[in-house]
C-alpha positions as CSV (number, residue, x, y, z in Angstrom):
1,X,0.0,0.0,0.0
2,X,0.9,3.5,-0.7
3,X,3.4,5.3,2.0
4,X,3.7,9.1,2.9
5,X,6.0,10.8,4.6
6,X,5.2,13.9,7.4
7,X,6.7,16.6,7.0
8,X,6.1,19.9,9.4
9,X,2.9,21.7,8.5
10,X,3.1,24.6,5.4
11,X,2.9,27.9,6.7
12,X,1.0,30.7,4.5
13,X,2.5,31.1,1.4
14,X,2.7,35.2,0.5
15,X,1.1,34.7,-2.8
16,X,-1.3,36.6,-3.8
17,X,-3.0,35.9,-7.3
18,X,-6.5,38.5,-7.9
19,X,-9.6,36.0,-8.3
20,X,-10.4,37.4,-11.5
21,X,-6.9,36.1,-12.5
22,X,-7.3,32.9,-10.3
23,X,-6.5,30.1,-13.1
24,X,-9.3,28.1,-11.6
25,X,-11.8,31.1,-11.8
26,X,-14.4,29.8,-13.2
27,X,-14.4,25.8,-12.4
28,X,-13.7,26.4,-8.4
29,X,-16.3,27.2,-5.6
30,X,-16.0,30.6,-6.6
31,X,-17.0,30.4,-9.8
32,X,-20.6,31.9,-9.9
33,X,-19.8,34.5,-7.6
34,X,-20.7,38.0,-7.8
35,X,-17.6,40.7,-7.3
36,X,-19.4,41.5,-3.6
37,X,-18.8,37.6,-2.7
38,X,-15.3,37.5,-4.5
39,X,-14.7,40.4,-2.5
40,X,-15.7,38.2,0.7
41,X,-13.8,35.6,-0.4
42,X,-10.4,37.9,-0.8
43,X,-10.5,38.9,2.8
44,X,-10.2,35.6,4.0
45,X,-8.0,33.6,1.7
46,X,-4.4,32.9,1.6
47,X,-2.3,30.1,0.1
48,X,-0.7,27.2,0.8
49,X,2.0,25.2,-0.8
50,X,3.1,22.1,-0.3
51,X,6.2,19.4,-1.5
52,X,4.8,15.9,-2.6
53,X,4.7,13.4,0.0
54,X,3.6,16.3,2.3
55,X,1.0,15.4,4.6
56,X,-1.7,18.3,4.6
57,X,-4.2,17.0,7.6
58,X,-4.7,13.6,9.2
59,X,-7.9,12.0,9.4
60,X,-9.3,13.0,13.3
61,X,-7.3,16.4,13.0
62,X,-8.8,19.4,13.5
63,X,-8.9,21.5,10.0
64,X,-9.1,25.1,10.7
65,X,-10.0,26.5,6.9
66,X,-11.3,24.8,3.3
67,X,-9.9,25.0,0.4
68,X,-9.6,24.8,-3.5
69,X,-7.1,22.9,-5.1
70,X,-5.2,25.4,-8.0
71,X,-2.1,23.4,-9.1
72,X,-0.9,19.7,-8.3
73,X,-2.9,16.9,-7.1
74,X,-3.6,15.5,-3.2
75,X,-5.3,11.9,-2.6
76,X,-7.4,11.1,0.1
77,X,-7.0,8.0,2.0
78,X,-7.8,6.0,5.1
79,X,-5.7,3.7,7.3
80,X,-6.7,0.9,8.7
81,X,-6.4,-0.8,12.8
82,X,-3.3,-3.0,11.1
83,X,-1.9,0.2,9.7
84,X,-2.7,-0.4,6.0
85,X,-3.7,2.4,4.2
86,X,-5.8,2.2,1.3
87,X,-6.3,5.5,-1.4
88,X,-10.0,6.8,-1.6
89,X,-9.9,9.6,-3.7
90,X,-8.1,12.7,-5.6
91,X,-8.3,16.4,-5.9
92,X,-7.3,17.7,-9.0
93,X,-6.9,21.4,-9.9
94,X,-10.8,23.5,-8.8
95,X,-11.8,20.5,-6.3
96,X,-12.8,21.8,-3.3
97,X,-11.0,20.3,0.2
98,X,-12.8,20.2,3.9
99,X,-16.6,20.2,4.5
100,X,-18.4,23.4,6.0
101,X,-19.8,22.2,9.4
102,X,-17.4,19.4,10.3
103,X,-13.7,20.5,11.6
104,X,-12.1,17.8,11.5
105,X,-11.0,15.1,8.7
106,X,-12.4,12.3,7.9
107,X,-9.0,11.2,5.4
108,X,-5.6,11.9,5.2
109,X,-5.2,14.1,3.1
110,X,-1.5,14.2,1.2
111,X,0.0,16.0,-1.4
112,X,1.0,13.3,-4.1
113,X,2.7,16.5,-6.2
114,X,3.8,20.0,-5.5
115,X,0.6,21.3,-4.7
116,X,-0.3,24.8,-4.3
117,X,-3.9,25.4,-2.1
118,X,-5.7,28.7,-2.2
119,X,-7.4,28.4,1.8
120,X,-10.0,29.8,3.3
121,X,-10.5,31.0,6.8
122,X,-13.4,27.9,7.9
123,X,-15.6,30.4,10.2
124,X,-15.5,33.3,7.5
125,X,-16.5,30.7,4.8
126,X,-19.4,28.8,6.4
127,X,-20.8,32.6,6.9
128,X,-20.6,33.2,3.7
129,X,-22.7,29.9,2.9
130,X,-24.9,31.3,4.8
131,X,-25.6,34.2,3.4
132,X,-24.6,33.5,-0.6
133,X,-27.2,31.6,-1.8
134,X,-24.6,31.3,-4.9
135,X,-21.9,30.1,-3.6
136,X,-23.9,27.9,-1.5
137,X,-25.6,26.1,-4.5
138,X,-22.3,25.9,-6.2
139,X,-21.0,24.1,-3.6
140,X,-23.8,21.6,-3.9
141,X,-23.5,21.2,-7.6
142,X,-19.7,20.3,-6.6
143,X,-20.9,17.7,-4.0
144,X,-23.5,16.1,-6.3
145,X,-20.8,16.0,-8.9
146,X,-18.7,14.3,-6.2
147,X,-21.0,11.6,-5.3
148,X,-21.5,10.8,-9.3
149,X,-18.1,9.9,-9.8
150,X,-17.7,8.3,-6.6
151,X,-20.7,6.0,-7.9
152,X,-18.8,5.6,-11.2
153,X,-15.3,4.5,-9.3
154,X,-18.0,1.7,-7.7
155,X,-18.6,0.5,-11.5
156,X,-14.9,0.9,-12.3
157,X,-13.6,-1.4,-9.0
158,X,-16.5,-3.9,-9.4
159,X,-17.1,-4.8,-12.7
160,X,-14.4,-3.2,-14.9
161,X,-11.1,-5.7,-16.2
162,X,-7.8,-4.2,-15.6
163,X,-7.7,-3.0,-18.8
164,X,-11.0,-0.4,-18.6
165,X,-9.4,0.0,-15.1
166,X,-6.0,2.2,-16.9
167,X,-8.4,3.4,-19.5
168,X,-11.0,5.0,-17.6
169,X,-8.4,6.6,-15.3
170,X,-6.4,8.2,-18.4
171,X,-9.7,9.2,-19.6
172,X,-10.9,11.2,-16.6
173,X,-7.6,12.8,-16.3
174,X,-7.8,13.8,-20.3
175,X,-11.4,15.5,-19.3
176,X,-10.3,17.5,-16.4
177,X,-7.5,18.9,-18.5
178,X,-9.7,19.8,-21.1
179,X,-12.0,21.4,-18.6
180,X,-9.1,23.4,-17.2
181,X,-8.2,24.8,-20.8
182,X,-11.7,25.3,-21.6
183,X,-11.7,22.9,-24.3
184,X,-12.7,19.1,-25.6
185,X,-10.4,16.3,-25.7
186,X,-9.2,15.8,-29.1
187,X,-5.8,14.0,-31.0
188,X,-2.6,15.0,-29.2
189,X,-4.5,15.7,-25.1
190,X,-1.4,15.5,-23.5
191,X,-1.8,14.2,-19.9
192,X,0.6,14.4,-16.6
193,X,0.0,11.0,-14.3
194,X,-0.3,12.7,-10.9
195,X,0.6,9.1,-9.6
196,X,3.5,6.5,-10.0
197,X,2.5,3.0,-11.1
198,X,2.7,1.9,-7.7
199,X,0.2,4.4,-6.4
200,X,-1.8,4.1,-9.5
201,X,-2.2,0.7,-8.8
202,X,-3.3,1.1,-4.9
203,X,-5.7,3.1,-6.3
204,X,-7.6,1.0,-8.7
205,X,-7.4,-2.0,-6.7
206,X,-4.3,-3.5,-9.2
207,X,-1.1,-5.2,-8.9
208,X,1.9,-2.7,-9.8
209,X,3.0,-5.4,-12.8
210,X,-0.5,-5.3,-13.8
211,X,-0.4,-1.7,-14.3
212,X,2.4,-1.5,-16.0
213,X,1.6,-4.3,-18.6
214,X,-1.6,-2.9,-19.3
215,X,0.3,0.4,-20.0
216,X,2.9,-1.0,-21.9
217,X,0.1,-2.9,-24.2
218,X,-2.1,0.0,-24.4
219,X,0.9,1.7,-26.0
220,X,1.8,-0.8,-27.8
221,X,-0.9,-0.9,-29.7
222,X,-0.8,3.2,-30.6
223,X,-4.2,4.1,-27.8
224,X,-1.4,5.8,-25.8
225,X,2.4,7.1,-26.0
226,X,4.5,7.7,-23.3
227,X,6.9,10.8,-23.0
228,X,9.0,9.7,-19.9
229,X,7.4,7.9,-16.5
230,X,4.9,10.6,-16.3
231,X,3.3,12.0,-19.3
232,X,1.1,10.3,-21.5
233,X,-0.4,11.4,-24.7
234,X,-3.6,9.9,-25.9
235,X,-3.3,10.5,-30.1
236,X,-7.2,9.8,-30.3
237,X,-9.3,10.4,-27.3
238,X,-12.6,8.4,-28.4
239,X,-10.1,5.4,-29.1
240,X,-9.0,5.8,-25.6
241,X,-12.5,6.2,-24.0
242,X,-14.0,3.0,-26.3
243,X,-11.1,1.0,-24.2
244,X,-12.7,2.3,-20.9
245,X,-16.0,0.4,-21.3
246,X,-17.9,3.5,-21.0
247,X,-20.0,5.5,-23.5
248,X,-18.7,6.1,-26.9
249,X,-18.3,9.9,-25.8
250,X,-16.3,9.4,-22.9
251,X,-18.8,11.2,-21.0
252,X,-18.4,14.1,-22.7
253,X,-21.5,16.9,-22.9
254,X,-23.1,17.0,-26.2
């Protein structure tokens, strides 16, 4: 199983990026607001950066602010009595972090790359659900969005063969890149794993040389090259997603 390493907590990073220039602008919780919220929401932010393999906030600790995830990737996941740990989820770049109401984690919560956080103050913020019925609802739409993938990773561990299994993950990461640059999928998405084959495979319930032979034959037969350990480029997107088992869109909106 996956291993992390503490490292002392991040202090505030002195940052300081304008929402309106805020490369997640429009994707994060923030992204319906109106410039008296964003105004709110600039009084009590600040950032925080961290190096991979930094531990952000163990599950039971108390979590004194939320936050949206701008750069890098953190996964969430759950020890058990034995000390096994097992991977239960990602944040990619506009996921939000924390839940209003409840101050302490129910994960660990690592940073798997460097990972840059843009925080906010938890009492300031749960006021302003209060009163921001847009920010409120956008927060909701996040949730529900949440809970539909989660139900999607229950087809993808339960039913899926090992090779859907690498598919379906390259194929969500090729779709939140495109969401980030505004744009669809097409030849030549260029992808950057935010795991290593080991924690790739802890993460859809794989062996690590399963992983990696399903890679290597995936490339192999021109779905996917390789640039390096990291970066994958999918030459035809819809080739990729027909290997994933799941619509012949990938998913995609109409």
């Amino acid at each position: 199983m996956t291993q992390v390493k503490s490292i002392s907590p991040a202090g505030c990073h002195p940052l300081q990026v304008p929402c309106e220039d805020c490369p997640i602008r429009y994707r994060a919780v923030c992204a319906t607001c109106e410039p008296s919220e964003l105004t709110a929401l600039e009084g009590s932010k600040y950032y925080r950066r961290y190096e991979a393999g930094q531990v952000i906030g163990l599950a039971g600790e108390r979590m004194d602010f939320v936050a949206s995830v701008v750069s890098g990737v953190a996964g969430l996941s759950q020890t058990m009595e034995d000390g096994r740990t097992q991977m239960v989820g990602l944040l990619l770049p506009s996921d939000f972090l924390g839940r209003p109401g409840r101050d302490r984690s129910p994960y660990d919560v690592t940073a798997l790359s460097e990972l840059l956080l843009c925080c906010f103050r938890r009492r300031p913020f749960e006021g302003l659900l209060r009163s921001s019925p847009r920010v409120a609802a956008r927060l909701l739409d996040m949730t529900l969005d949440e809970l539909d993938a989660a139900r999607d990773w229950l087809l993808l561990l339960g039913r899926k063969s090992a090779r859907e299994k690498i598919a379906s993950f390259l194929t969500i990461l090729a779709r939140r890149e495109a969401v980030l640059r505004q744009s669809l999928p097409t030849g030549g998405t260029v992808v950057d794993l935010p795991l290593g084959r080991e924690a790739m495979a802890d993460y859809l319930g794989l062996t690590l040389e399963t992983v990696s032979r399903q890679i290597s034959a995936l490339r192999r037969e021109g779905v996917i090259a390789l640039e390096g350990s990291r970066r994958v480029v999918i030459p035809d997107f819809h080739r990729l997603a027909a290997e994933s088992g799941d619509d012949s869109d990938g998913g995609l909106p109409c």
